[in-house]
Structure formats: C-alpha cells, structure tokens
C-alpha positions as CSV (number, residue, x, y, z in Angstrom):
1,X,-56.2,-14.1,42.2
2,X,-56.2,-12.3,45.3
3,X,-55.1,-8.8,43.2
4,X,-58.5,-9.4,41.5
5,X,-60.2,-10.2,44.6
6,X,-58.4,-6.6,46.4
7,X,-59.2,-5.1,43.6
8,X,-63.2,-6.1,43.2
9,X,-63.0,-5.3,46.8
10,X,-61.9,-1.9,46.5
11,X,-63.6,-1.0,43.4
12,X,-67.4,-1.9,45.1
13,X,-66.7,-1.1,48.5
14,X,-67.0,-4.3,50.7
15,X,-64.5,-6.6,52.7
16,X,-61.7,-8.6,50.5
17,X,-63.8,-11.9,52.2
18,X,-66.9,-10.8,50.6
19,X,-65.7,-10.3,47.3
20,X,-63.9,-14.0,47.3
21,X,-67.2,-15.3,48.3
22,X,-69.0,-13.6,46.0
23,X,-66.3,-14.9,43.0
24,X,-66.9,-18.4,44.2
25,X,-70.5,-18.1,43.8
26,X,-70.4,-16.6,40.4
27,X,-67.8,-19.4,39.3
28,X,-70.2,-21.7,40.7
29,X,-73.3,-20.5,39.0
30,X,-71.1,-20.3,35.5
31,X,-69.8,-24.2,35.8
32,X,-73.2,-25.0,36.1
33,X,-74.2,-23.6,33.5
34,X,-71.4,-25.0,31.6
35,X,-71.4,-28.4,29.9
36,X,-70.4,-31.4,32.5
37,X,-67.2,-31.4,29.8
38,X,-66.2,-28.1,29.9
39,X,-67.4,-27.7,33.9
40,X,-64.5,-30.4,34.1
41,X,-61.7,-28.9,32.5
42,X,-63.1,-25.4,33.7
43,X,-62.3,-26.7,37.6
44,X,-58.8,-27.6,36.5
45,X,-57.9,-24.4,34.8
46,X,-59.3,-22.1,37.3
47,X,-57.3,-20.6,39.9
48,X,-56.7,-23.2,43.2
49,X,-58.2,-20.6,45.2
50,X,-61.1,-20.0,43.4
51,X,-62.1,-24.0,43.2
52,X,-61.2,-24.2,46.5
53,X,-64.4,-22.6,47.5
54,X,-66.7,-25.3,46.0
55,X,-66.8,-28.5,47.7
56,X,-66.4,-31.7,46.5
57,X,-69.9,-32.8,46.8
58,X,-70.9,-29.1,44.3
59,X,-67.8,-30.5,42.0
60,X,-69.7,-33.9,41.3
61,X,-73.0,-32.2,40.6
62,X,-71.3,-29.6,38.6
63,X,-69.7,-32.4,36.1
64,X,-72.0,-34.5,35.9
65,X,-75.0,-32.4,34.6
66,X,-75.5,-29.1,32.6
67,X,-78.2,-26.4,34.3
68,X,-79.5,-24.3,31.4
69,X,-81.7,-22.3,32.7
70,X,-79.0,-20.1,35.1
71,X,-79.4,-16.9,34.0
72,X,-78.5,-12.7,34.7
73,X,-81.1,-12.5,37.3
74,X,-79.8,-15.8,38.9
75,X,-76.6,-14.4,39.2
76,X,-77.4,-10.7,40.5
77,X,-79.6,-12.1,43.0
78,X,-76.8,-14.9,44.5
79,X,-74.5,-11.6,44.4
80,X,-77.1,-8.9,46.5
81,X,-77.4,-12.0,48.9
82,X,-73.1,-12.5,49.3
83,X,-72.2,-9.1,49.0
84,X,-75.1,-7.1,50.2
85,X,-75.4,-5.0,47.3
86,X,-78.2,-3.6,46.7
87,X,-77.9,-1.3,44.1
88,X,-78.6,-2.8,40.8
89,X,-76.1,-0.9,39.2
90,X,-73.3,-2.0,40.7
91,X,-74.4,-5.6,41.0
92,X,-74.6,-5.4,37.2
93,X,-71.0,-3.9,37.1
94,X,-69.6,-6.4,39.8
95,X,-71.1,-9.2,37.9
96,X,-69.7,-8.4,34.7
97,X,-65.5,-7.6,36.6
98,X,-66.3,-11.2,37.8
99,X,-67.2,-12.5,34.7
100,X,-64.2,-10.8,32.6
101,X,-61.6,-12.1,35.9
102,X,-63.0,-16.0,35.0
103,X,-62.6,-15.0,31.3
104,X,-59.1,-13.6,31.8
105,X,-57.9,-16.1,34.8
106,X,-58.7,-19.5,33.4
107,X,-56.2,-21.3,31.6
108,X,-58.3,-22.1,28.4
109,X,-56.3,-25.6,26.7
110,X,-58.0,-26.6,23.4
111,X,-56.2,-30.3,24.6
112,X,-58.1,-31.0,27.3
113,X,-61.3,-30.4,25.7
114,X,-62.3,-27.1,26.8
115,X,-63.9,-25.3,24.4
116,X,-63.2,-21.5,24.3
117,X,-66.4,-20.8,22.2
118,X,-68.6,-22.5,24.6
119,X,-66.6,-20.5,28.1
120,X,-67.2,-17.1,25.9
121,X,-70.9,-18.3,24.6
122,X,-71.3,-18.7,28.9
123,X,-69.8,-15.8,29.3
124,X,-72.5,-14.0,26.8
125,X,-75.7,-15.5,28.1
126,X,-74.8,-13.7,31.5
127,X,-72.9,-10.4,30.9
128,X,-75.5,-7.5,31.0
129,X,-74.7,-6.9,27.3
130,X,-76.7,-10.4,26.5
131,X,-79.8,-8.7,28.0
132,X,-80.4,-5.5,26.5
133,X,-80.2,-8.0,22.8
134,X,-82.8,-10.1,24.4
C-alpha cells in the first residue's frame, strides 16, 4: 500500500502523508456508501493500513447503516479539502487512481459475503465515467 500511496504521491504532486489521508477519506466515503454487509467484509479485506485510518467509532457507523446519497461531488470536494487540490482536473484523476487502488487492493472473497458486483457497482456510481452517462 505504501507503493500506491508514493506513487499517488508522486503522480499529483503533494506529500506521501497527504495522499494516505486523502486514501483514507476516499475508503471512508466508499464504505459508506457500501452496504453495512459488504462495508463489513470491505474493512477486513482492505489493506491494515488503509483501515487503520478510520476509527473505531467511523467502523460502527459504517456497518451498521448504508449512506446512499454519497456521490462524485462528495468525494472531490473531501479530496480539494485533504489534498489541497484545486484543480478539478486532477481531483477527477486522483479520485479515480484511488478508486482503481481500492478496486485492485481489496481482497474480494465471494465466502465472506462480499459481493464483487456490488464493490464494482460502488465503484461506478463514483468514477467520473458514471457522470458523463448521467
């Protein structure tokens, strides 16, 4: 995790403790949009260090109720406040490394009752793709 972190880092031009903070906001934003289920099995499948970031108190909140109505502009505007990115441009590109990292990095187990059409449908509703179709 901390290759992708050096690497978002890099890539959009701010400090490596930025960029974690700015992945932990994203992951939080995307387990609560999740189901309470698949929030669940999300936390356990996700990198340590990227879980680490949300406290225990976010974790019960985050299980225990769905938030539907996260959406794009949710997300780039927690992102312009962590990272300090203004441009909307890159915000919309940073989002979407994020977004592909969570995609890529969590362990998706069919046993444990995550369901990988629900992580990709999250996935969808906040990518940048999802708003030029809307």
């Amino acid at each position: 995790m901390q290759n992708i972190i050096g690497t978002l880092a890099s890539s959009f031009g701010i400090p490596p403790q930025v960029a974690s903070a700015a992945v932990g906001g994203i992951t939080q934003l995307f387990l609560k949009k999740s189901s309470p289920k698949t929030a669940s099995g999300l936390l356990s499948a996700m990198p340590k260090e990227v879980t680490d970031q949300i406290s225990d108190k976010d974790k019960q909140e985050i299980t225990a109720r769905q938030v539907n109505n996260i959406n794009r502009y949710d997300l780039l505007i927690q992102l312009s406040r962590v990272t300090g990115i203004k441009d909307i441009d890159k915000l919309d590109d940073f989002a979407d490394s994020v977004l592909d990292s969570i995609k890529k990095n969590a362990k998706i187990n069919i046993s444990d009752g995550l369901d990988e059409g629900e992580l990709s449908q999250v996935i969808k509703d906040l990518s940048k793709d999802h708003l030029s179709q809307a």
